[in-house]
C-alpha positions in Angstrom: 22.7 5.3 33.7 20.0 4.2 35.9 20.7 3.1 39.8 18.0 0.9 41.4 17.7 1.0 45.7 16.9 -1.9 47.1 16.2 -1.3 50.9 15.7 -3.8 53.9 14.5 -3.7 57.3 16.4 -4.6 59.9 17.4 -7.9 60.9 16.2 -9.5 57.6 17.5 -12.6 56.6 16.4 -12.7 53.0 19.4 -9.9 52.1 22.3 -12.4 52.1 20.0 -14.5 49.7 18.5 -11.7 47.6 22.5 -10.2 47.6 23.7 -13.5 46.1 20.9 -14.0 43.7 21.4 -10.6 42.6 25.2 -11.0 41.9 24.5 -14.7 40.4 21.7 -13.0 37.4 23.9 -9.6 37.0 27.1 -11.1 36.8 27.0 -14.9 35.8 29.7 -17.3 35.7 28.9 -19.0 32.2 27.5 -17.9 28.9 24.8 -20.1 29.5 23.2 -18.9 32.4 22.7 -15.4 30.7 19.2 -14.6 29.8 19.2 -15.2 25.8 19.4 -18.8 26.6 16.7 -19.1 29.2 14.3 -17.2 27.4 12.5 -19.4 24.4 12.0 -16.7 21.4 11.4 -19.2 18.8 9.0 -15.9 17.1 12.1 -13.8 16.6 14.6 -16.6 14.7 16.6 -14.8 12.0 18.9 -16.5 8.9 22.5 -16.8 9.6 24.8 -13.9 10.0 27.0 -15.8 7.5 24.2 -15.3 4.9 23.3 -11.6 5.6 27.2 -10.7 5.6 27.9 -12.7 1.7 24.7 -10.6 0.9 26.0 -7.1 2.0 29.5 -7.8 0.3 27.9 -8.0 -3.3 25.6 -5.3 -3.1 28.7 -3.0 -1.8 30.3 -5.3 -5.1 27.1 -4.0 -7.1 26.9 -8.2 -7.7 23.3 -10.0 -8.2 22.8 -11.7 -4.9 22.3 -14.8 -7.7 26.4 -14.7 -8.1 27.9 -17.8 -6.7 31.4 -18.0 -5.3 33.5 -20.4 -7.8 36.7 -21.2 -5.4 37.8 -17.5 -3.9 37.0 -16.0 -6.8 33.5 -14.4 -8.1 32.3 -15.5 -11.6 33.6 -12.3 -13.7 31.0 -12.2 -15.9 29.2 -9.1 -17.1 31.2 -7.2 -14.4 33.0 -4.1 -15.1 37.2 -3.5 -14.7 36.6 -1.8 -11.2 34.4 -4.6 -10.2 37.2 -6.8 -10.9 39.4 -5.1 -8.9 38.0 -6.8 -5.9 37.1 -10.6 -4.7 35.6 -12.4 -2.0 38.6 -14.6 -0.3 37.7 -17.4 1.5 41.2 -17.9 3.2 39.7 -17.2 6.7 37.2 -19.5 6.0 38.3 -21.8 9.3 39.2 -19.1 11.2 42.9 -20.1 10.9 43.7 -16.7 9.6 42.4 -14.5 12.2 39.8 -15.6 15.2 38.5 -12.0 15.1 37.8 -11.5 11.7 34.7 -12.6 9.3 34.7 -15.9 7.7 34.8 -13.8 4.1 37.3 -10.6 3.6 37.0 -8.6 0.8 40.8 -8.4 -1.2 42.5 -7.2 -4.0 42.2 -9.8 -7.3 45.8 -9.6 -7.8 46.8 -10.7 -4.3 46.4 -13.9 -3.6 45.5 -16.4 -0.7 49.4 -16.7 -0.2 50.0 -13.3 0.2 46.9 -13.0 2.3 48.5 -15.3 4.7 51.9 -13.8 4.6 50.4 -10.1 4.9 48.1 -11.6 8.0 51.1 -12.8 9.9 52.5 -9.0 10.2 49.8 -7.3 11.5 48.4 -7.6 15.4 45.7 -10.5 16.0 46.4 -11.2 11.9 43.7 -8.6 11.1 45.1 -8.0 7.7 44.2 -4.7 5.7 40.6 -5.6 3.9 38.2 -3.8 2.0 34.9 -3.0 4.1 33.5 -0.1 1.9 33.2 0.4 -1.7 32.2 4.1 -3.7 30.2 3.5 -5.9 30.9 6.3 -8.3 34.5 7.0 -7.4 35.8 3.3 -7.1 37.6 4.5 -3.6 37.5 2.3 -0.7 37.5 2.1 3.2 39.9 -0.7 4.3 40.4 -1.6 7.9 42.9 -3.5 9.7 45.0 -3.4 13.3 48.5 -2.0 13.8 51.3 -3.2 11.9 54.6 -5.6 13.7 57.1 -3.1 12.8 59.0 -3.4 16.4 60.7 -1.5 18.7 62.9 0.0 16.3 60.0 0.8 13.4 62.0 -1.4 11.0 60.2 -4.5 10.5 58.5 -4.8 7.2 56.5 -6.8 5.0 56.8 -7.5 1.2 53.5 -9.1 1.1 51.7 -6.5 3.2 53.0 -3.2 0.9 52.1 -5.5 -1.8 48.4 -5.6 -0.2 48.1 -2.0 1.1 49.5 -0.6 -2.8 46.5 -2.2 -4.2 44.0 -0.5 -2.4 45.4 2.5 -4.4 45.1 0.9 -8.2 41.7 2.5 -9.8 41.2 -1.0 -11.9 42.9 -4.3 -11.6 45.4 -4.1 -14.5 46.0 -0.1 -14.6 48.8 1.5 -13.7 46.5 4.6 -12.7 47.0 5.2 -8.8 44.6 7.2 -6.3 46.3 8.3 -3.2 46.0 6.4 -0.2 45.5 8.2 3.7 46.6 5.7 6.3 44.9 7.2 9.0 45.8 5.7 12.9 43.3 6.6 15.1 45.8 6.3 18.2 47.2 9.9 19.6 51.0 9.7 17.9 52.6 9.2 21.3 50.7 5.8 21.8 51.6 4.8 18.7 55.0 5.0 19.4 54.7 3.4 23.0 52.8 0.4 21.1 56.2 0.2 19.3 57.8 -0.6 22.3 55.5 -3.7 22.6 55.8 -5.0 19.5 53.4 -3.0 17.5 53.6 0.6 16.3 52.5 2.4 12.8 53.3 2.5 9.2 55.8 4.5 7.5 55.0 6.5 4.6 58.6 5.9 2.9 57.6 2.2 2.7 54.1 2.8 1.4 54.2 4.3 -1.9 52.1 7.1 -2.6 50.6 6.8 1.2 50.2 9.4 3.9 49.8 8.4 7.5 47.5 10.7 9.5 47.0 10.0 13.6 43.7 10.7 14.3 44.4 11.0 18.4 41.4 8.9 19.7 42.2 8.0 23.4 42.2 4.5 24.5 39.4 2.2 26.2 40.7 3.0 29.5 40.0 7.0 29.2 36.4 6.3 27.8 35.3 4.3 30.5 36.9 6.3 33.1 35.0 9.4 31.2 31.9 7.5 31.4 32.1 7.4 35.0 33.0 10.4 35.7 29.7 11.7 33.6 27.3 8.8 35.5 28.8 10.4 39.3 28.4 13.9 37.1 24.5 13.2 36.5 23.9 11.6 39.4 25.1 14.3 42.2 23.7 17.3 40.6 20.3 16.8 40.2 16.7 18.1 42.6 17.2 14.0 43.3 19.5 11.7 43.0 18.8 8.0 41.1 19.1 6.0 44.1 16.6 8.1 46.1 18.4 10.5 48.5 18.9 14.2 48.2 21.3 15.8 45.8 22.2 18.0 48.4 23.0 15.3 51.1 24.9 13.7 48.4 26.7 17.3 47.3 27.4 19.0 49.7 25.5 22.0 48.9 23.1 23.5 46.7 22.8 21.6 43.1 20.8 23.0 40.3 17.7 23.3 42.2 19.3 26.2 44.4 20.3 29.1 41.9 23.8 29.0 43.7 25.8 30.3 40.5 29.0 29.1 41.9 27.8 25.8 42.3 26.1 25.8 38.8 29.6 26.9 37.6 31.1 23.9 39.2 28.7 21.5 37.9 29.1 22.9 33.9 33.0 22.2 35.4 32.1 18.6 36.0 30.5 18.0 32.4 33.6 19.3 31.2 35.6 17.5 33.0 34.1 13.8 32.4 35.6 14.7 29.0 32.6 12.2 27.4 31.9 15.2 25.2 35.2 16.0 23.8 35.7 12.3 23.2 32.0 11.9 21.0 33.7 15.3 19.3 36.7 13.3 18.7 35.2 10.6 17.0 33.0 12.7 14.6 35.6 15.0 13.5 37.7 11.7 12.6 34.8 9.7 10.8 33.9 13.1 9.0 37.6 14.1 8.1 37.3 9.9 6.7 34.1 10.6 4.6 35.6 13.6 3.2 38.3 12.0 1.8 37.0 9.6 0.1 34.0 11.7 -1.2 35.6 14.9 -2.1 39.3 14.1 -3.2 38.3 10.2 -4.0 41.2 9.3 -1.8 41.3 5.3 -0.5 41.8 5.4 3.3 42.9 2.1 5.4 42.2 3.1 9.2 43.8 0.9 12.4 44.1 1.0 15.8 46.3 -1.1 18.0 44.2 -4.1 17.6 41.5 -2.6 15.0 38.1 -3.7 17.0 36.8 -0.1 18.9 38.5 2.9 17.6 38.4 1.3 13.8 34.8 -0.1 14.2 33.7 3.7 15.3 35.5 5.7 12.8 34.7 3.2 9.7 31.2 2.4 10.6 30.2 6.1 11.1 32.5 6.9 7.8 30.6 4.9 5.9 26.8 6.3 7.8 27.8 9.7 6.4 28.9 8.1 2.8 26.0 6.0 2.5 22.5 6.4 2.6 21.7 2.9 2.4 23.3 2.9 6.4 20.8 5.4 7.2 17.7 2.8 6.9 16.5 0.1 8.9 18.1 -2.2 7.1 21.0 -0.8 6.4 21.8 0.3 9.7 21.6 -3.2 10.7 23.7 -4.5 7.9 26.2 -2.0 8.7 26.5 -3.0 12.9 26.5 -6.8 11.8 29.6 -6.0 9.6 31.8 -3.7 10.7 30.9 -4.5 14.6 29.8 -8.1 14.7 31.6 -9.6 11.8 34.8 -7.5 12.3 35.0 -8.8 15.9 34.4 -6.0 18.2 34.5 -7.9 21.6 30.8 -7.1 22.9 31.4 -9.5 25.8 34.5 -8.3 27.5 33.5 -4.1 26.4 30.2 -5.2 28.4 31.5 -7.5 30.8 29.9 -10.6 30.2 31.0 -14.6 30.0 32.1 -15.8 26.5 32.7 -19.0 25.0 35.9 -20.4 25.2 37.6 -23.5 22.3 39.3 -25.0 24.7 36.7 -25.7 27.1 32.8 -25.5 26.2 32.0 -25.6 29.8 34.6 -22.9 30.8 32.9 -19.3 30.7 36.4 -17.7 32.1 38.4 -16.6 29.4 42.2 -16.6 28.9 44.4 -13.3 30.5 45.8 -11.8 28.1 48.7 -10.3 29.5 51.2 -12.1 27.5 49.6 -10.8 24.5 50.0 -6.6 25.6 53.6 -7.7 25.5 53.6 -9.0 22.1 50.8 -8.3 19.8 52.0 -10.9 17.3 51.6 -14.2 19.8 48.6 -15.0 17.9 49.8 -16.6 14.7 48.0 -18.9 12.3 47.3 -22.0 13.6 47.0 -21.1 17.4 44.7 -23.2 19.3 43.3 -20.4 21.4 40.6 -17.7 19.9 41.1 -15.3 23.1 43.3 -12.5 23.0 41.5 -10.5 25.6 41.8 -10.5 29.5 39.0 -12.5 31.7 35.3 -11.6 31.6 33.5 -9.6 34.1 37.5 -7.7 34.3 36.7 -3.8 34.8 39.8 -3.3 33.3 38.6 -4.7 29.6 35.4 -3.0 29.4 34.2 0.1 27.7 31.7 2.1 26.3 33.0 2.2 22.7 29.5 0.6 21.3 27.5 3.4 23.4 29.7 5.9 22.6 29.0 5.0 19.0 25.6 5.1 19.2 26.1 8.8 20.8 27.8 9.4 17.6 25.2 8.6 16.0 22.5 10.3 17.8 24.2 13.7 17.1 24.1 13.0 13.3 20.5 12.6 13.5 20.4 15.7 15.4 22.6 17.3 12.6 20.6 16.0 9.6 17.0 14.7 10.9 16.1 14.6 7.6 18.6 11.9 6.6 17.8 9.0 8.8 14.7 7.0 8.3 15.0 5.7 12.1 14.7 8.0 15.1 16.7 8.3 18.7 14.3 6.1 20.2 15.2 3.8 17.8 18.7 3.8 19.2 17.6 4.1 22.6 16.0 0.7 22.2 19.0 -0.8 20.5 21.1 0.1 23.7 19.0 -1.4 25.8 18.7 -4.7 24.2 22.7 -4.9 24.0 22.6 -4.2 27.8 19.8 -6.9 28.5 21.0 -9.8 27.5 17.7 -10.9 25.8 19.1 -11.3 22.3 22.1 -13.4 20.8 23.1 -10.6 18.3 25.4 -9.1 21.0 27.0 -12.1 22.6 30.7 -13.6 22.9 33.3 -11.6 21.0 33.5 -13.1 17.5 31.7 -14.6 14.6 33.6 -17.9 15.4 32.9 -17.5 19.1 29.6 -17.1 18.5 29.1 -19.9 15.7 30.9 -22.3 17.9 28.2 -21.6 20.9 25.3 -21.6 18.4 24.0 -18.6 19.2 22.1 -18.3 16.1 20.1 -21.5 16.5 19.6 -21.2 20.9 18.7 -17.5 21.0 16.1 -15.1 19.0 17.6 -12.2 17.2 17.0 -8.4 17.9 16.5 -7.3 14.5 13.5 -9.1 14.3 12.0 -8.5 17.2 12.3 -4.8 16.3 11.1 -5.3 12.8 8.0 -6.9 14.5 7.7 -4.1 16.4 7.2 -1.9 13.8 5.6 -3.6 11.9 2.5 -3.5 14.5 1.9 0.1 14.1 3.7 0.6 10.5 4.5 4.4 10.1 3.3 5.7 13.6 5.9 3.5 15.5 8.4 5.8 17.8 11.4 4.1 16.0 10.2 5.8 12.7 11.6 9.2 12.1 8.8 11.8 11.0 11.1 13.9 9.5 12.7 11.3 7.2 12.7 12.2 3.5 14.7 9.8 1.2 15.0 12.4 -1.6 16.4 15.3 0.4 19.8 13.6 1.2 20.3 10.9 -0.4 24.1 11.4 -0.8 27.0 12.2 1.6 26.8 14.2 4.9 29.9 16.1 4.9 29.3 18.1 8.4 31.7 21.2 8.4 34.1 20.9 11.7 31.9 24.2 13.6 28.8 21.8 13.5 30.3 18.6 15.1 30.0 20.5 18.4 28.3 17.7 20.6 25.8 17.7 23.3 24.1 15.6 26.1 22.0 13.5 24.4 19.0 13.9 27.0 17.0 10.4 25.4 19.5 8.3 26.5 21.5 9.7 29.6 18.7 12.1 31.0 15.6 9.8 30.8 15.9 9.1 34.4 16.2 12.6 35.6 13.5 15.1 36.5 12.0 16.8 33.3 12.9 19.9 35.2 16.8 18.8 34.6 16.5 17.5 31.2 15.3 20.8 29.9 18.2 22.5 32.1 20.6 20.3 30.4 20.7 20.0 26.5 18.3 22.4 26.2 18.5 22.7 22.5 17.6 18.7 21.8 15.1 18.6 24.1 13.3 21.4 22.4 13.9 19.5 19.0 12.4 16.1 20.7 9.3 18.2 22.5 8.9 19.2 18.7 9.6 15.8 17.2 6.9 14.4 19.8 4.9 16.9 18.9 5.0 16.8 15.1 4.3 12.6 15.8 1.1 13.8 17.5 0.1 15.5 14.1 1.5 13.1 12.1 -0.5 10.5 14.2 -3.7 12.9 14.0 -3.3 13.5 10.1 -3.1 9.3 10.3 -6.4 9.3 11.7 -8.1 12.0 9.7 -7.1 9.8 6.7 -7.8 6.5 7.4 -11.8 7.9 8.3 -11.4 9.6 4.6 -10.2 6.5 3.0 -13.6 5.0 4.9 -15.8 7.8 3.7 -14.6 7.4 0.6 -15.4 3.8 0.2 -18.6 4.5 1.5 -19.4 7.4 -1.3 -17.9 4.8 -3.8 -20.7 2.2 -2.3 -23.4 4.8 -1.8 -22.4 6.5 -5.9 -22.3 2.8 -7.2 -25.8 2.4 -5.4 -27.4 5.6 -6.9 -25.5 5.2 -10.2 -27.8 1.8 -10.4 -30.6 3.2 -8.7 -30.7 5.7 -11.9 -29.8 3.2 -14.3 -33.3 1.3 -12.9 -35.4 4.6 -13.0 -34.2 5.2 -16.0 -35.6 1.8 -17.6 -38.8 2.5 -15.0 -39.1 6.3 -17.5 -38.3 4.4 -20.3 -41.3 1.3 -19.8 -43.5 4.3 -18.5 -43.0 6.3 -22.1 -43.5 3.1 -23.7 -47.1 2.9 -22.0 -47.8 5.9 -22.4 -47.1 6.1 -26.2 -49.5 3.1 -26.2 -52.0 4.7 -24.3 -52.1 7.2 -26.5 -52.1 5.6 -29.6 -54.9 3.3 -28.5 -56.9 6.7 -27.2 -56.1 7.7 -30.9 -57.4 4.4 -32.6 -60.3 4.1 -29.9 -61.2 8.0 -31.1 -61.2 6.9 -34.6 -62.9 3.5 -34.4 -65.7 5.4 -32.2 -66.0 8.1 -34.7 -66.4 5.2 -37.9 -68.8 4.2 -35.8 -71.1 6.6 -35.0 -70.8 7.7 -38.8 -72.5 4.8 -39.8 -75.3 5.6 -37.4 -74.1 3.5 -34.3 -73.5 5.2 -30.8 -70.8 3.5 -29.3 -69.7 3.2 -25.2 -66.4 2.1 -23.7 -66.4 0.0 -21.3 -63.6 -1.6 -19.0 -65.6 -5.2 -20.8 -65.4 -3.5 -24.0 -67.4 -1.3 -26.5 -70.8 -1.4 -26.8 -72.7 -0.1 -30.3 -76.6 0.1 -30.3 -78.5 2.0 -32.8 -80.9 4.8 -31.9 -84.0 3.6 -31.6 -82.5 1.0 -29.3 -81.4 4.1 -27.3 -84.4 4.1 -25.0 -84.1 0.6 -24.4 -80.6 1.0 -23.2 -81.5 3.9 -20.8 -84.4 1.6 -19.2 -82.2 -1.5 -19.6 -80.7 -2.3 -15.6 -77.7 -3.3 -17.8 -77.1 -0.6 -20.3 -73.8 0.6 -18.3 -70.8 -2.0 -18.7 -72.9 -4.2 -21.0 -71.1 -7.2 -21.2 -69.7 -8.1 -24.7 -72.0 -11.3 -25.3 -75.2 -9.7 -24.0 -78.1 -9.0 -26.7 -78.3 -5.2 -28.0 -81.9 -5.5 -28.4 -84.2 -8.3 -29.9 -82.2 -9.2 -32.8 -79.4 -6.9 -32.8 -77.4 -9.4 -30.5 -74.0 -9.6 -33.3 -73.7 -6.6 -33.0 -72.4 -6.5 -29.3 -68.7 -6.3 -29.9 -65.8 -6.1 -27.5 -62.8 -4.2 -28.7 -59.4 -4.0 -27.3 -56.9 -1.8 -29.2 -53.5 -2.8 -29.3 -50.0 -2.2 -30.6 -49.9 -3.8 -34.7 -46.5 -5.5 -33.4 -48.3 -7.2 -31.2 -51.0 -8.9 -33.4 -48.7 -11.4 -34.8 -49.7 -14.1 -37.4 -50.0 -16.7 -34.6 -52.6 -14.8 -32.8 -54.9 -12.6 -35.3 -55.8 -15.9 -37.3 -57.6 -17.4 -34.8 -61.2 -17.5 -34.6 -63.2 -16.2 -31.4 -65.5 -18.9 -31.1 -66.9 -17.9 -27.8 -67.4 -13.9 -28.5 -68.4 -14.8 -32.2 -71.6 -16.0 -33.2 -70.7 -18.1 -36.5 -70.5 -20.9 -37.0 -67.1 -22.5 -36.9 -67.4 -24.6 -39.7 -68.4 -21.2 -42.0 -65.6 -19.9 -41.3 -65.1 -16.4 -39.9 -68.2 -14.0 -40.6 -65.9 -11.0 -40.4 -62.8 -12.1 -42.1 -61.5 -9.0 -42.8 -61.7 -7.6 -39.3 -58.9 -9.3 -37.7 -59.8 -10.3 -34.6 -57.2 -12.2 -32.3 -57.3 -13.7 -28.5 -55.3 -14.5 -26.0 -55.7 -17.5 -23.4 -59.5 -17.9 -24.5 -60.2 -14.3 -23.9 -61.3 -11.7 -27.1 -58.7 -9.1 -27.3 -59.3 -6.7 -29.5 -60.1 -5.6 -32.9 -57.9 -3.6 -35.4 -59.9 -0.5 -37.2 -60.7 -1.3 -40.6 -63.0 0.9 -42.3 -62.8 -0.7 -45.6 -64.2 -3.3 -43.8 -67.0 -2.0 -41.9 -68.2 -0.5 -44.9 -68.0 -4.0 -46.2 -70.0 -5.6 -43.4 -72.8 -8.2 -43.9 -76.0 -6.7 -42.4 -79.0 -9.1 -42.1 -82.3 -7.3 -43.7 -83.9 -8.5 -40.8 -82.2 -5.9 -38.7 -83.6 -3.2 -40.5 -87.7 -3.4 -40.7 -88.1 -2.2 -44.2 -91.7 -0.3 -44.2 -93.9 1.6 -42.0 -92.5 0.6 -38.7 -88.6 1.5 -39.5 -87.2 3.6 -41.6 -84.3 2.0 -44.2 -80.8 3.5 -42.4 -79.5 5.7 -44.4 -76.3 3.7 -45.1 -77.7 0.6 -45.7 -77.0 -2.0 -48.9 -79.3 -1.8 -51.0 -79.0 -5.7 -51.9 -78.9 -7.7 -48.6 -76.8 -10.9 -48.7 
């Protein structure tokens, strides 16, 4: 949808040159000269298809992915009856059974590889009828297959394919309980019929039991592509500009949107109209819905076919099962569901998009083989056939077609339906288009799983899927391919649309994002409102992001700065604790200071702290002490007068805890004036030091009423009087 100008001044001689290089990179001869190869993305490598496909087929089995395959059978045990109704069959294992279809094909358990075979050989390319799609609650499958042999005359049959087709409608493998079966042929009727004439043709419902056949009345690859033209020339002429650069109104022929000539905006709603691209995305969801319903509602199996079962079946299935199952509607499943039912199931990307494939018979030969001869008889490929081409040369206009885009368009008007039910958005799809269309990835290369295994496309080129995961991954939530609206739990069963909502539009992200913004919001008015409110809900979304993340930082940083205080407490706390402590001490040693001062001074003694101690001197020594130049802070080992110099003590109260056995036995040789081999003259006062230093004394009143005064302290006669308190006897 985009048309790039390349202009030249005159006389070059580069444009021959920049002409052929330009055909030579657009439109290359071999599959190896296209872009995946050339480009080295070792960083996007992905497993096997092979691997991811086995996986898919046992979850839609409800099987452990830890279930190995014992021959074509899976190990039964622990699996219910309508488990058992199905099996893996490994009959197409080579490829010998169809080219075009998987390696692995989901089957009945009472047909076996035999009748695979035989049931192969009656249907067009032998895509036999196979399960792709299992309910989960219901038991009904989605089968998928291409149009049946029956001939010119509609009267070729095929024990072994009735005998397949009837099993789809058994409920468990050994019950005689039937569910009807819709056999739905997405050709128009008429087509069908014509198809007859070449071999092929449709089923008839008196030689299927209990089967209805239904014609769905998609048109052919030939009307989408033409339709897709007709809405490229559509977009391109009435615009302000056109894409190549020149005036819509050179290009015209008259006024285009630009002008407000209402016969001219007539014609150009004439020309949507007429491109038909709308009525053919309407086509396809009303078939894929009517599909879903079905099997949902009236739990109804339904086997759907086209002429060769590869782009109307891959649509209608794979957008049956996106409305059946919300797995589909995820990244992952969305992927799982385009590598089975379009990459597995052989949808050929190359010729639909024009590019080189791989060819058996010739690695080096990119051209493939015409397949005239096979429109005249859809049954020339049978089992065993050297070639793996059935379709016409690559590069041919006349094979491609937009069926993949128009899928995708499908798609988009889901999401447009139910933006609540996909976790991906339209830029999401947008992206997917593009890498189809660039040739950058493998995924989307040659036109088969065996085409593509035998060119090792796997192991030379990187893989999409992972390059988008990465993507994502960069930016997590806020990435564009994330749908804002997205909520799991709202819809997480079937989207049924009623037939007056699948009314399609333009679907401006894809075919308008060239234009003018002034056209996209003249065309499509209604989704471009929805995306200007989509972007602008991702704004918020990426805003309320923001706000969060800096409240997840201020809240580790209260949780730092709470943790901080919480042990800044915890140390004040011991800091009150130690500071009560002292204090408690300091008062009980002003309370034993008070006492000892007041025992003291009732025996006739004045006593003075000191920071050295506590100095006691009687009265008459009183007058000495206030001449004395060291009566203030008298040391504890100075004299108190001429012979009053024991008396000098130094006291220093402290807790009784603290004046331990080890430390109040000692005696104070340096503040104590006996002699050490007497003994202790006080014994009873308990003195104790520390590190050679007196430290205090413990009030003892029985004691100091005990003490051993010399008589030589008191002058007993006319110059001092006897003290009052004195012993009588003096010892």
């Amino acid at each position: 949808m985009r048309i790039i100008l390349f202009g030249f001044r005159p006389r070059t001689k580069q444009r021959k040159m920049v002409w052929e290089n330009l055909m030579r990179v657009t439109r290359p001869a071999r599959i190896w000269d296209l872009y995946a190869f050339s480009n080295s993305l070792t960083a996007f490598k992905n497993t096997d298809p092979k691997v991811r496909l086995h996986a898919e087929y046992l979850r839609l089995l409800h099987l452990p992915s830890s279930k190995r395959i014992y021959g074509s059978f899976i190990s039964g045990v622990g699996l219910t009856d309508s488990t058992h109704s199905w099996r893996l069959c490994e009959a197409n294992s080579n490829f010998n059974l169809s080219p075009t279809y998987p390696h692995l094909l989901i089957v009945p358990s009472s047909i076996s590889d035999e009748e695979v075979q035989q049931a192969a050989l009656f249907r067009a390319r032998g895509r036999l009828p196979v399960v792709t799609w299992r309910h989960s609650e219901n038991g009904a499958v989605l089968a998928r297959s291409s149009q049946p042999l029956v001939g010119i005359m509609l009267n070729n049959r095929s024990n072994a394919d009735e005998r397949l087709v009837e099993a789809l409608c058994f409920r468990t493998k050994n019950s005689e309980e039937r569910r009807k079966l819709y056999i739905a042929d997405a050709r128009p009727r008429k087509n069908a019929l014509a198809n007859g004439a070449l071999g092929g043709g449709s089923e008839s419902s008196s030689n299927y039991f209990q089967c209805e056949v239904v014609f769905l009345g998609i048109e052919n690859i030939h009307s989408m592509r033409e339709s897709l033209a007709r809405l490229r020339d559509y977009l391109d002429t009435h615009g302000a500009a056109s894409s190549d650069g020149s005036s819509s109104l050179l290009r015209s022929g008259g006024l285009a949107w630009g002008g407000g000539n209402l016969s001219n905006m007539a014609a150009a709603v004439s020309a949507l109209g007429d491109s038909g691209w709308l009525s053919h995305v309407h086509n396809v969801l009303a078939a894929a819905a009517w599909v879903a319903a079905r099997i949902d509602l009236e739990g109804a199996s339904v086997l759907v076919h086209c002429s060769d079962g590869w782009d109307r079946t891959s649509q209608i299935v794979a957008l049956a099962e996106l409305m059946l199952d919300p797995y589909y509607r995820t990244f992952r499943g969305f992927q799982a569901l385009i590598e089975k039912d379009w990459l597995a199931f052989g949808h050929p990307f190359a010729d639909r998009l024009g590019m080189p494939t791989y060819s058996s018979n010739n690695p080096l030969e990119t051209v493939r083989q015409s397949s005239a001869q096979s429109v005249s008889s859809p049954g020339r490929l049978t089992q065993g056939s050297g070639s793996t081409s059935s379709h016409t040369a690559a590069g041919s206009p006349n094979n491609s077609s937009p069926i993949f885009l128009q899928w995708i368009d499908c798609v988009a008007q889901l999401l447009r339906l139910y933006p609540r039910a996909f976790e991906f958005s339209s830029a999401f799809l947008v992206e997917i288009l593009d890498c189809v269309l660039s040739s950058r990835f493998g995924n989307f290369l040659c036109n088969s799983e065996k085409e593509r295994s035998q060119a090792g496309i796997s192991e030379y080129c990187g893989c999409m899927w992972v390059y988008l995961e990465k993507q994502r991954h960069v930016k997590g939530k806020e990435h564009e391919h994330f749908n804002i609206f997205y909520d799991r739990d709202h819809q997480d069963g079937a989207l049924l649309p009623p037939a007056a909502a699948l009314a399609p539009v333009l679907w401006p992200s894809y075919f308008l994002r060239w234009a003018c913004p002034s056209e996209i919001k003249g065309n499509g008015s209604s989704w471009v409102q929805g995306d200007e409110l989509e972007n602008q809900c991702r704004n918020l979304v990426q805003s309320h992001t923001g706000f969060k993340k800096a409240k997840e930082r201020a809240e580790v940083k209260v949780k730092e700065l709470s943790s901080k205080l919480k042990l800044m407490s915890q140390e004040l706390q011991g800091e009150k604790k130690t500071s009560s402590i002292a204090l408690a001490n300091l008062a009980r040693v002003q309370k034993e200071n008070t006492a000892i001062k007041r025992a003291l001074q009732a025996i006739g003694w004045k006593v003075r702290f000191s920071e050295s101690g506590i100095t006691l001197r009687t009265s008459s020594s009183e007058s000495e002490e206030s001449s004395s130049p060291e009566a203030t802070g008298i040391s504890p080992a100075r004299s108190v007068g001429a012979n009053l110099e024991d008396l000098a003590v130094s006291v220093s109260v402290v807790p009784e805890t603290d004046l331990s056995a080890d430390l109040i036995r000692r005696p104070c040789r340096e503040d104590c004036d006996s002699d050490s081999d007497q003994g202790c003259r006080w014994p009873a006062s308990t003195c104790a030091r520390i590190g050679g230093a007196f430290t205090g004394i413990r009030a003892n009143f029985g004691a100091l009423e005990k003490l051993c005064i010399d008589d030589s302290y008191f002058k007993v006669g006319d110059d001092v009087k006897r003290h009052p308190y004195a012993t009588p006897e003096i010892t």
